[in-house]
MIZA-620839 format. One record per residue (C-alpha): residue in three letters; x, y, z; residue number from 0. Coordinates in steps of 0.02 Angstrom, whole numbers. Last residue first. Layout:
BEGIN
[r "ala",[X,Y,Z],NUM];
...
This chain:
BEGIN
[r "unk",[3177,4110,4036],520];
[r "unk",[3332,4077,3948],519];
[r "unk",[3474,3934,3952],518];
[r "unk",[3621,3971,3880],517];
[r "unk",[3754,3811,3833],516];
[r "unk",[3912,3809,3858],515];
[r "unk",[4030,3651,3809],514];
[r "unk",[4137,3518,3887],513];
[r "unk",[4247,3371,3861],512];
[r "unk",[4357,3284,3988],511];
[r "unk",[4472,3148,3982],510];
[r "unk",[4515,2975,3940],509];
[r "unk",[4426,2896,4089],508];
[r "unk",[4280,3005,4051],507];
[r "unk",[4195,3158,4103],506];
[r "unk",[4083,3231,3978],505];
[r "unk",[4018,3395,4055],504];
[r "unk",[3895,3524,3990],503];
[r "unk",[3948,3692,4060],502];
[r "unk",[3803,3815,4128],501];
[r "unk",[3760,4029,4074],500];
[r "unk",[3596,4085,4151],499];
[r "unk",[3397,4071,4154],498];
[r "unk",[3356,3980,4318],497];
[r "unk",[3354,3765,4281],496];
[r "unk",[3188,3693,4344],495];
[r "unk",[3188,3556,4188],494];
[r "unk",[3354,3542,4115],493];
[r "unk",[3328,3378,4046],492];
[r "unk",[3459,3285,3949],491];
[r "unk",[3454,3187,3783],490];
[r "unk",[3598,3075,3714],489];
[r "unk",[3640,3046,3545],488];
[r "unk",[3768,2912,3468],487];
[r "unk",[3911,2898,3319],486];
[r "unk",[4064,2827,3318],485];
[r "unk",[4147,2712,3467],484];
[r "unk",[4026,2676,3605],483];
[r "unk",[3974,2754,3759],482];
[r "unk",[3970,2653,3920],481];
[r "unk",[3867,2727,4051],480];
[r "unk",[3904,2829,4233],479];
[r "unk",[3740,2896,4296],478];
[r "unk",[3703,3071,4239],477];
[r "unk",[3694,3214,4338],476];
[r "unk",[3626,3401,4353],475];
[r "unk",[3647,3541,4445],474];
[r "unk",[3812,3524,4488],473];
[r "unk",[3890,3674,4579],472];
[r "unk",[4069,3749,4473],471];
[r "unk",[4022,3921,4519],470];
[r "unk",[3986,3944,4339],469];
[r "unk",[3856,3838,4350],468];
[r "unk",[3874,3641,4340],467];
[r "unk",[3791,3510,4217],466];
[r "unk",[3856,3336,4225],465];
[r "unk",[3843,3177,4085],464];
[r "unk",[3949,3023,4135],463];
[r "unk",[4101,2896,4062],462];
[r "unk",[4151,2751,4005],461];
[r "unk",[4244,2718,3820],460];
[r "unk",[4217,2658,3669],459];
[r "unk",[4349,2744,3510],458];
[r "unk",[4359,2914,3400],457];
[r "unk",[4187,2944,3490],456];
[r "unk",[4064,3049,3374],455];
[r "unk",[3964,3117,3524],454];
[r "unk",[3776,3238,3503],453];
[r "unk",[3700,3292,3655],452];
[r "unk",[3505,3335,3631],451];
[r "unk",[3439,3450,3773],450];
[r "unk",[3267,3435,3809],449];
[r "unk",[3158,3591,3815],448];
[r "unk",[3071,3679,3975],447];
[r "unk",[3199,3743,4032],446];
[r "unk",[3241,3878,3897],445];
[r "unk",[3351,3830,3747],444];
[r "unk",[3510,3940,3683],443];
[r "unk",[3594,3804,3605],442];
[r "unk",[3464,3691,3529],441];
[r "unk",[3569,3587,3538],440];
[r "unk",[3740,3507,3620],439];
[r "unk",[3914,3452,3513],438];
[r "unk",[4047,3344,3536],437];
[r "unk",[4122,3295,3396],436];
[r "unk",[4278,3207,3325],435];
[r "unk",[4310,3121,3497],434];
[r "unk",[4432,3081,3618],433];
[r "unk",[4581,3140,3537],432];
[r "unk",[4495,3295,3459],431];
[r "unk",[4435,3346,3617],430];
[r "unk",[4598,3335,3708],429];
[r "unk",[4653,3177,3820],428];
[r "unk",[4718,3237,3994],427];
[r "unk",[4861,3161,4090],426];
[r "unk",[4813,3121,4271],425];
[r "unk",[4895,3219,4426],424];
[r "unk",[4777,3344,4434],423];
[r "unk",[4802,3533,4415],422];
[r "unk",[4737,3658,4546],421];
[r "unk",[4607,3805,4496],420];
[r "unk",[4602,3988,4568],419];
[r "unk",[4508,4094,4468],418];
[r "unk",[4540,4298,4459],417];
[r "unk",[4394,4403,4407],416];
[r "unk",[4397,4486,4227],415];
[r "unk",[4492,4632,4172],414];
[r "unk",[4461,4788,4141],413];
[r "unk",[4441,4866,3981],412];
[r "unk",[4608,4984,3928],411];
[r "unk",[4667,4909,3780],410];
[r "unk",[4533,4981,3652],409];
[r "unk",[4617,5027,3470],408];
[r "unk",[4659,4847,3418],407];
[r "unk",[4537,4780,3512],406];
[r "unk",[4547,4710,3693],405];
[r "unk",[4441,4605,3819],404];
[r "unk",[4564,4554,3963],403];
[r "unk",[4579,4370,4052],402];
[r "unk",[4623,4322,4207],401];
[r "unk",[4683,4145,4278],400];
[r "unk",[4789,4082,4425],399];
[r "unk",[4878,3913,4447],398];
[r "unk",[4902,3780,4590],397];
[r "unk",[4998,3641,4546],396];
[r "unk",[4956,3457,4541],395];
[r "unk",[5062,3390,4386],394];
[r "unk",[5142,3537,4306],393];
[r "unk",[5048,3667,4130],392];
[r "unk",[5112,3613,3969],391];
[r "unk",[4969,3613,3858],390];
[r "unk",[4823,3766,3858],389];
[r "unk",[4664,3738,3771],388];
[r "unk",[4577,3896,3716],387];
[r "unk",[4400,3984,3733],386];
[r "unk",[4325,4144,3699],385];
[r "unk",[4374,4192,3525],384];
[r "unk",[4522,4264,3459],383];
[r "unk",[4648,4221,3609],382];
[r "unk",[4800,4334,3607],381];
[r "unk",[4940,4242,3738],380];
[r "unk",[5005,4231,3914],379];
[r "unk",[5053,4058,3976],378];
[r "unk",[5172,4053,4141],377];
[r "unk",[5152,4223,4226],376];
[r "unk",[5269,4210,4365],375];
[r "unk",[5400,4338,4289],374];
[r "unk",[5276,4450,4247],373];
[r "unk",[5209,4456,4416],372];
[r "unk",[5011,4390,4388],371];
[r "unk",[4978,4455,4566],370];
[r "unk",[4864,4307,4605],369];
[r "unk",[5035,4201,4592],368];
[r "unk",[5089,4048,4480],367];
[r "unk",[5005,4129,4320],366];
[r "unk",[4905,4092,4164],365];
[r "unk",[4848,4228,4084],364];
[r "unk",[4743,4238,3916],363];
[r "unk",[4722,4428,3847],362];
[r "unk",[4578,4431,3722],361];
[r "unk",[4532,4473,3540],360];
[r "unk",[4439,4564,3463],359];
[r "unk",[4327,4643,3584],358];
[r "unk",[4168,4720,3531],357];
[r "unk",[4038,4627,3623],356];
[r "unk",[4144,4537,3765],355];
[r "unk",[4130,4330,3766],354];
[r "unk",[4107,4242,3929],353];
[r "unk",[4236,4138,3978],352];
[r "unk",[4329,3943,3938],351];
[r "unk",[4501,3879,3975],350];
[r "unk",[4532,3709,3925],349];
[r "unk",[4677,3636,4016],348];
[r "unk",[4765,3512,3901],347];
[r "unk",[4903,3428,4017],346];
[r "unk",[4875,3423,4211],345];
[r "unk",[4719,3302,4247],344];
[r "unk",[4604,3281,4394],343];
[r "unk",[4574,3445,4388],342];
[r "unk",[4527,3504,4572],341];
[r "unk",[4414,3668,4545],340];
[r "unk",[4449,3828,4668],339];
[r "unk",[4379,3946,4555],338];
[r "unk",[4274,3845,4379],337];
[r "unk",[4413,3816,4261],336];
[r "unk",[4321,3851,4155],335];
[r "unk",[4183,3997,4147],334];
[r "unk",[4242,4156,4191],333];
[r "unk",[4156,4321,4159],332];
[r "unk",[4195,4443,4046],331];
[r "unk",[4248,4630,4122],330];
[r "unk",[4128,4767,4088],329];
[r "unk",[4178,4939,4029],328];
[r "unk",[4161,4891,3830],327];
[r "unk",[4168,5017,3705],326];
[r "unk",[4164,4968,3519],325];
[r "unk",[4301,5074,3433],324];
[r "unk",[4344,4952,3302],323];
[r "unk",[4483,5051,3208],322];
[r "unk",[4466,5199,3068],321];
[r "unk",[4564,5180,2917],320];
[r "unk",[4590,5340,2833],319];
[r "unk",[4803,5283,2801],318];
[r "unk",[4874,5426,2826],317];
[r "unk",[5027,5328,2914],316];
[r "unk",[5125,5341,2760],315];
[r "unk",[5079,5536,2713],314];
[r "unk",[5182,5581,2856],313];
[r "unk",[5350,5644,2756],312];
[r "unk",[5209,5759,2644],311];
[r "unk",[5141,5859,2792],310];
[r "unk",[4978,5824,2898],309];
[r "unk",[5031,5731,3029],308];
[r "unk",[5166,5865,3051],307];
[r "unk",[5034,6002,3057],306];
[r "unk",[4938,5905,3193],305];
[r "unk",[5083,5891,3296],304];
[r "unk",[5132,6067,3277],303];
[r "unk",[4958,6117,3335],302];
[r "unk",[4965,6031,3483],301];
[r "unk",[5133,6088,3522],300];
[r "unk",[5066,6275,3493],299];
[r "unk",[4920,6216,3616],298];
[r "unk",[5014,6161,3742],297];
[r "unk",[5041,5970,3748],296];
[r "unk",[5007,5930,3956],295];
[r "unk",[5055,5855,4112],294];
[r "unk",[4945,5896,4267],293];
[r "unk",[4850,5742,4263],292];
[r "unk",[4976,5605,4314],291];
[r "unk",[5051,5716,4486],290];
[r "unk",[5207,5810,4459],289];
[r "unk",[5345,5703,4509],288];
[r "unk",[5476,5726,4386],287];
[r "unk",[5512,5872,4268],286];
[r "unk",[5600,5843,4135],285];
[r "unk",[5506,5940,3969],284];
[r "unk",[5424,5846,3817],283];
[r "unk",[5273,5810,3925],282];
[r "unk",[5252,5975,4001],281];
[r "unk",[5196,5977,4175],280];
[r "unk",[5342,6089,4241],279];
[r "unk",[5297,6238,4141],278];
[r "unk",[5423,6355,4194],277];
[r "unk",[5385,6550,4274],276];
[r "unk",[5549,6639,4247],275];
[r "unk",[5583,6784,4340],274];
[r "unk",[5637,6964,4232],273];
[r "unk",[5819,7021,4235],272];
[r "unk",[5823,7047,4065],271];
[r "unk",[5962,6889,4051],270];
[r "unk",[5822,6765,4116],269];
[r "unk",[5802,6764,4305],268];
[r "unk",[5793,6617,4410],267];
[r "unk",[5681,6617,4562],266];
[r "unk",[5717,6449,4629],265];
[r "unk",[5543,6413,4631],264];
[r "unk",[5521,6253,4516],263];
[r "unk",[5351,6172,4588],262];
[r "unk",[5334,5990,4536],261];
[r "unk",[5473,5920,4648],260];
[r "unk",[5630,5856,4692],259];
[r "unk",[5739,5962,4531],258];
[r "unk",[5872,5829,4475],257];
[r "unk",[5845,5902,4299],256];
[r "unk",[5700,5991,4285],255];
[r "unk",[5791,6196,4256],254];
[r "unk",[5834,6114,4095],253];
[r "unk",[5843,6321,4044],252];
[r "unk",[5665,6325,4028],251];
[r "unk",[5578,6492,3930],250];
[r "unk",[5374,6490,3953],249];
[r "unk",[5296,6356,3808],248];
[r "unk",[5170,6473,3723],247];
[r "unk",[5285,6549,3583],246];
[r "unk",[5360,6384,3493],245];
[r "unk",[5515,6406,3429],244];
[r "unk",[5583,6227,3573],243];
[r "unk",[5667,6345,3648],242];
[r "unk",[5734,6504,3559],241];
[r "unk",[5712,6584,3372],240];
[r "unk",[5532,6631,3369],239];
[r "unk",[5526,6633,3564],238];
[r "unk",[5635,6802,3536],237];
[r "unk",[5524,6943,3624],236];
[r "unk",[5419,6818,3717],235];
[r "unk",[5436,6934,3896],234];
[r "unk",[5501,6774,3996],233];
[r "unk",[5655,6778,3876],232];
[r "unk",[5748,6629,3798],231];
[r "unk",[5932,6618,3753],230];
[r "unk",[5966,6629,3593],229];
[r "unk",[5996,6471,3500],228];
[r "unk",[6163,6451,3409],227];
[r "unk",[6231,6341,3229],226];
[r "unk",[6161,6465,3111],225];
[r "unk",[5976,6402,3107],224];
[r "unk",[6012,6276,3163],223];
[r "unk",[5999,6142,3325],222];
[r "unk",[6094,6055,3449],221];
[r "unk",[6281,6138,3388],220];
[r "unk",[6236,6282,3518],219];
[r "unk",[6233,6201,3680],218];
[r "unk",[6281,6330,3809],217];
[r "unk",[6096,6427,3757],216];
[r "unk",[6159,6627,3680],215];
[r "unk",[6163,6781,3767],214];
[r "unk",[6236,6702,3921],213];
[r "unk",[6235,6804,4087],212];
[r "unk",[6078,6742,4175],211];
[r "unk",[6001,6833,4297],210];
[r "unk",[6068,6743,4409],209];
[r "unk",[6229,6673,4338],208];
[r "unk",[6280,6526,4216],207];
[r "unk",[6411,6446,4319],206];
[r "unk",[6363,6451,4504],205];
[r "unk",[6169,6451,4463],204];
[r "unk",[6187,6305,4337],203];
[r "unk",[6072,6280,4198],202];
[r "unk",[6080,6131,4115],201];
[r "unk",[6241,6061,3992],200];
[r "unk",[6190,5935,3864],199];
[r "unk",[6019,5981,3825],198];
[r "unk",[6009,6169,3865],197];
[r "unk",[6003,6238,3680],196];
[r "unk",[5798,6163,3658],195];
[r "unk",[5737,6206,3842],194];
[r "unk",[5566,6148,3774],193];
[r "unk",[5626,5977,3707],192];
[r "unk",[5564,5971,3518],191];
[r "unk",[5417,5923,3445],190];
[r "unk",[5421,5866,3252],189];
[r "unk",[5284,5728,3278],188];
[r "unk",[5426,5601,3295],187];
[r "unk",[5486,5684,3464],186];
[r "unk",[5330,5718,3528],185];
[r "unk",[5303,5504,3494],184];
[r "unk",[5474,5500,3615],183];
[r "unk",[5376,5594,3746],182];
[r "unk",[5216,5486,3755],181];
[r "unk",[5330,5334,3733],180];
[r "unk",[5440,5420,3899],179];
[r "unk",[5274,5442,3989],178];
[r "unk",[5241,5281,4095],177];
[r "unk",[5062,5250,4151],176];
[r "unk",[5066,5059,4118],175];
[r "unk",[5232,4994,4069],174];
[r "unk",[5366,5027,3954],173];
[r "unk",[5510,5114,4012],172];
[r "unk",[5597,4955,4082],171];
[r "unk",[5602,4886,3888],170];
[r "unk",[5703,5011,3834],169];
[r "unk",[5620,5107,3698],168];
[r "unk",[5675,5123,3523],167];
[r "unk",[5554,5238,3387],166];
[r "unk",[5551,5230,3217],165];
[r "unk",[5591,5374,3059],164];
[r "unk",[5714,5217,3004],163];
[r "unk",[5769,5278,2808],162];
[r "unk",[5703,5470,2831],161];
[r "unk",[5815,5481,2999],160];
[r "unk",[5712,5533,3124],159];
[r "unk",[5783,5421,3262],158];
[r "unk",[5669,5441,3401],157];
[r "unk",[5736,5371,3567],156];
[r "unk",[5698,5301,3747],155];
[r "unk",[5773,5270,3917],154];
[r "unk",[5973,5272,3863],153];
[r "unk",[6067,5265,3986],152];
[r "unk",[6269,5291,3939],151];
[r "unk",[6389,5283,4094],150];
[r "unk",[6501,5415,3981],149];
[r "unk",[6512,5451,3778],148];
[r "unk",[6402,5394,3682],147];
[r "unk",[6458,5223,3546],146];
[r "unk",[6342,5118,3631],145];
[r "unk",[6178,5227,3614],144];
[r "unk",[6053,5122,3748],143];
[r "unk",[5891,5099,3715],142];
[r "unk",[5911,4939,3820],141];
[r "unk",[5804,4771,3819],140];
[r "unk",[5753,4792,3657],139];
[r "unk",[5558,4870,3615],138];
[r "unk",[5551,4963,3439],137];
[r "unk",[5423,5057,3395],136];
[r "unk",[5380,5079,3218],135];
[r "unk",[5243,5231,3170],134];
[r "unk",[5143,5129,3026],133];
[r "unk",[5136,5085,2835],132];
[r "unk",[5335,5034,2791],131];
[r "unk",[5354,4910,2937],130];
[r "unk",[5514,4909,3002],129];
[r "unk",[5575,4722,3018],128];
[r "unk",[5697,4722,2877],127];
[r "unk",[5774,4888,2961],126];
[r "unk",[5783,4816,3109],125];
[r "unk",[5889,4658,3066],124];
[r "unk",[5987,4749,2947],123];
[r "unk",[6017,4926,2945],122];
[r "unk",[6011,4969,3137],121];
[r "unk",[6072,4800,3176],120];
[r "unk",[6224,4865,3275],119];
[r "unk",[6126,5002,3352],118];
[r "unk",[6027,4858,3449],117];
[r "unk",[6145,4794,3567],116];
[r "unk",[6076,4688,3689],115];
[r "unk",[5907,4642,3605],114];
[r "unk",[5963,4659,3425],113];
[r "unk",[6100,4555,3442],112];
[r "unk",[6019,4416,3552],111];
[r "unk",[5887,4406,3409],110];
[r "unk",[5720,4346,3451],109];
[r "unk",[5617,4486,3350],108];
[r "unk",[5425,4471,3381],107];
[r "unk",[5311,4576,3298],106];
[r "unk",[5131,4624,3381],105];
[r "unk",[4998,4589,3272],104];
[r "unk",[4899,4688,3112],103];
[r "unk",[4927,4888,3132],102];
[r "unk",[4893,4926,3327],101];
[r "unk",[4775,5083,3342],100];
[r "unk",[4843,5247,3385],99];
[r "unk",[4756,5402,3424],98];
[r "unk",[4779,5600,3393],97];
[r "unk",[4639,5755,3421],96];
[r "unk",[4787,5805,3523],95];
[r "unk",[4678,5815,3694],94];
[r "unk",[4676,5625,3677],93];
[r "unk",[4866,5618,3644],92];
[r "unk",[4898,5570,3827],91];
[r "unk",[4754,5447,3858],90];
[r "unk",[4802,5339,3692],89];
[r "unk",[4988,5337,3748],88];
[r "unk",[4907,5258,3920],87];
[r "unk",[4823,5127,3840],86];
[r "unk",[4979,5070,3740],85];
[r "unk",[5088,5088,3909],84];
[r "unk",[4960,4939,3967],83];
[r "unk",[4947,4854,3816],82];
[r "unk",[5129,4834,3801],81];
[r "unk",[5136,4772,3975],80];
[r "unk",[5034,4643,3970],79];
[r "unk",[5101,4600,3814],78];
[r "unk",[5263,4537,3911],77];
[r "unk",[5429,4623,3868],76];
[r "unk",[5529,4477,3770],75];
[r "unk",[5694,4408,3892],74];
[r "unk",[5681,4243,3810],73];
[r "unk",[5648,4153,3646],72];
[r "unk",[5828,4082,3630],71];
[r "unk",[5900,4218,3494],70];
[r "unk",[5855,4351,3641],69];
[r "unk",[5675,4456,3646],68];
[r "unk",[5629,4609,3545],67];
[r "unk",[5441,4651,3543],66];
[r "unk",[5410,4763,3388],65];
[r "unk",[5261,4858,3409],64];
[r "unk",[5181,4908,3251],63];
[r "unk",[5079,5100,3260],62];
[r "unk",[4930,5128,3136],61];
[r "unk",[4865,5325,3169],60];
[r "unk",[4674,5351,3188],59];
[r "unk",[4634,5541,3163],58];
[r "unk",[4499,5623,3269],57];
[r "unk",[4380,5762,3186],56];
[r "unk",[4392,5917,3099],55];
[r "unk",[4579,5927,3133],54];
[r "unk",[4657,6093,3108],53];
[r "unk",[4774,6128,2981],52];
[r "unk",[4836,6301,2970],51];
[r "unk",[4860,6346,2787],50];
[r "unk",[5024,6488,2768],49];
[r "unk",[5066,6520,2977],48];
[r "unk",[5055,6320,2992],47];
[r "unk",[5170,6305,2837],46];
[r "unk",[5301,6402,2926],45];
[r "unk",[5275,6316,3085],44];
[r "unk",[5277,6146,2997],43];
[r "unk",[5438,6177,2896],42];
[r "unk",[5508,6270,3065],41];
[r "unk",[5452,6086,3133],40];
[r "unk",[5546,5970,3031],39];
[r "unk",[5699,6049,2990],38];
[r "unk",[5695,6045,3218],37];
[r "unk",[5678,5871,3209],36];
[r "unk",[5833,5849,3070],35];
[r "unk",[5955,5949,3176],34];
[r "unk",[5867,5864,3357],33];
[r "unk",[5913,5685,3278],32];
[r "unk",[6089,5767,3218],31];
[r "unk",[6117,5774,3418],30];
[r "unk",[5985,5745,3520],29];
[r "unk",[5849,5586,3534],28];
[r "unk",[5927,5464,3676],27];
[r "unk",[5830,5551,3805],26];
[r "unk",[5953,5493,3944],25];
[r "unk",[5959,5404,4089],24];
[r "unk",[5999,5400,4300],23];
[r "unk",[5898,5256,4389],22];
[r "unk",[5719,5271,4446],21];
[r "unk",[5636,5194,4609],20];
[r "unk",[5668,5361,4716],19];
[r "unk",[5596,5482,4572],18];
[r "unk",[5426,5364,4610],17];
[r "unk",[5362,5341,4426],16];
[r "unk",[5248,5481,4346],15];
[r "unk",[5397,5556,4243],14];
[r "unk",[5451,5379,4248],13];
[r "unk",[5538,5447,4094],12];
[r "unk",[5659,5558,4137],11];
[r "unk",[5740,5446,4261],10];
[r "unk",[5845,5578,4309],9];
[r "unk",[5912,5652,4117],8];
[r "unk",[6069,5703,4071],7];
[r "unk",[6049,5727,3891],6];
[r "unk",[6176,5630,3777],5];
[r "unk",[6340,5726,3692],4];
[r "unk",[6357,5680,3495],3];
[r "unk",[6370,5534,3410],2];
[r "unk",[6171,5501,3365],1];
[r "unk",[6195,5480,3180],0];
């Protein structure tokens, strides 16, 4: 598989990067890939032209990421980013009638071999991690083919080999707003590249003429039927048998490669002498630069993709179930640490917000910076629930904290404020270290009731009762009391407290415990 001639692509896929920021690569997916691909989609064309299937109503499509990282634990992409190019695959096959949920949790592969040279496990390590009810995505650091010929740089894959049928994506292409996933998930929906014959060797003024001289595309061995692809004409008189076979994508010759801009006007001619029009803001072609909304499936693609989802070799991801699709615009608000709090401890940092109705779980990050760099993020994790403890954070350090409401289909909710908190110098005792319970009722109350604390202290200790806001203000106080070891109650008032969300503080000597409580008009 995969030893033939590369694509020279710019950068293909940070279509909607700056073409300055992006490094020369391939689309890895040609050769005996594009042989089997194109098998693929004459089936679908022919059984399109038989039964057209046409979608009645979205179609939910399970998708496993497998995050590849080195045998030590490092080098993984971060989730942040996953989510982020997850939310944007989600956008781009919208106007398919197509969306992906995530199938169970993100995988995690630390293996140095799979992560810098990833065709050598193709049928081991990866193949024991492909998931047998999904669309498989690998995630190594490099997509790269190792046994292609020249500087090879590989951006993204589909290897449609019946045994893998997954996807490989170098780790730089994923991010939020890139297209190469979008393009490689064309790929393994039976698409092909619209200048299908032009892969390995684009057109060339100097070389291929103007019109064009060639009767048949310079890469012929790409694709059957009988080994050659005519070459395209503007009037649609062979798009049956040229291209991509698909009669409303214009003809394209590679005319994107190294082109500056959205607007191809070189005035090429195809061999009748006629000008070619191009569809720059395809997905599955290479043009850079055009702006986010302007690329597009056409409808033949479209229709292709829905025919493929529909055929026998798909029947694995057909799976009827239909994700959580709870919508939720609003970001969660922070609770603990309050912004700008002093800790007067470092180890055990509870973390504490709002929850989100609908979300299943939530992004937790911990960073060095307000910008959250990835490389300065230094706790990042899938909370279920909306609270965790976090160990291992320095003695009296400043740290940032955000956190994202996300389902398995939603990724794209914004996220919550930024708190700034700095660590103490103390080491903290967790809750179940200081005490077996800790518990406050009735929980909602309004103002005018008591609040009963309840403590099962592991051992006696001295310590005080606070209320704050979520701006960290105390509202109310306890004086400092001994509490002893099992069992004891404690009631507070809350009288004159405004309807809102406070924190219940036990500060002690040993540490710190807290809960929420609601209090309501």
């Amino acid at each position: 598989m995969f030893r033939s001639l590369l694509l020279t692509l710019l950068a293909f896929t940070g279509l909607f990067a700056e073409a300055s920021a992006q490094a020369q690569g391939w689309c890895g997916t040609t050769g005996e890939a594009i042989k089997l691909i194109t098998e693929r989609l004459l089936a679908n064309k022919e059984a399109y032209q038989q039964s057209p299937v046409q979608f009645r109503n979205t179609v939910y499509v399970p998708v496993t990421f497998h995050l590849v990282g080195r045998t030590d634990g490092s080098g993984v992409i971060s989730r942040r980013r996953v989510m982020e190019q997850f939310c944007t695959l989600n956008e781009d096959f919208a106007e398919v009638g197509i969306q992906f949920y995530i199938k169970d949790e993100l995988n995690y592969i630390f293996n140095t071999a799979v992560f810098t040279n990833h065709q050598n496990t193709l049928n081991s390590i990866m193949a024991l991690n492909r998931d047998n009810g999904s669309v498989n995505i690998f995630i190594p650091e490099s997509a790269n083919q190792g046994n292609a010929p020249g500087p090879s740089v590989v951006l993204g894959y589909n290897d449609p080999n019946p045994t893998r049928d997954w996807l490989v994506m170098s780790k730089a292409e994923i991010r939020k707003g890139g297209s190469t996933l979008s393009h490689e998930m064309g790929h393994w929906f039976s698409l092909l590249h619209p200048f299908n014959g032009w892969d390995s060797e684009p057109y060339d003024q100097a070389e291929h003429g103007n019109p064009v001289t060639l009767t048949t595309a310079p890469s012929p061995s790409l694709a059957p039927p009988n080994n050659f692809i005519p070459v395209e004409f503007v009037d649609r008189t062979n798009c049956d048998v040229s291209g991509d076979f698909l009669c409303d994508t214009p003809p394209d010759y590679n005319f994107g490669l190294g082109w500056p801009n959205c607007n191809y006007n070189a005035g090429t001619m195809d061999p009748n002498g006629e000008v070619i029009d191009v569809a720059e803001g395809l997905y599955m072609g290479y043009f850079l630069n055009c702006d986010r909304d302007e690329y597009f499936f056409s409808e033949d693609q479209k229709a292709m993709m829905i025919q493929d989802y529909n055929s026998g070799s798909r029947a694995y991801i057909r799976t009827g179930h239909i994700p959580n699709l709870t919508e939720y615009n609003e970001a969660p608000a922070l609770v603990a640490p309050a912004d700008d709090e002093q800790l007067g401890f470092y180890n055990a940092v509870s973390f504490d917000w709002e929850d989100t109705p609908g979300a299943d779980f939530y992004l937790l990050e911990v960073a060095n910076v307000n910008s959250f760099q990835e490389q300065l993020v230094v706790y990042e994790n899938f909370i279920y629930g909306s609270s965790k403890v976090v160990e291992g954070l320095q003695a009296n350090k400043t740290y940032y904290w955000r956190v994202t409401p996300m389902s398995a289909y939603r990724t794209c909710a914004p996220s919550s404020g930024i708190f700034k908190f700095q660590t103490g110098v103390a080491v903290n005792t967790t809750s179940n270290e200081l005490a077996e319970r800790f518990s406050v009722m009735p929980n909602p109350l309004n103002s005018s009731q008591t609040l009963t604390v309840s403590l099962n202290a592991n051992s006696g200790f001295t310590g005080s009762f606070s209320v704050t806001n979520l701006m960290g203000q105390q509202v109310r106080a306890v004086e400092r009391r001994d509490f002893p070891a099992g069992e004891s109650t404690f009631e507070l008032s809350l009288a004159g407290l405004q309807a809102g969300l406070y924190l219940v503080h036990l500060d002690t000597g040993k540490g710190k415990l807290v809960q929420k409580i609601v209090v309501t008009e």
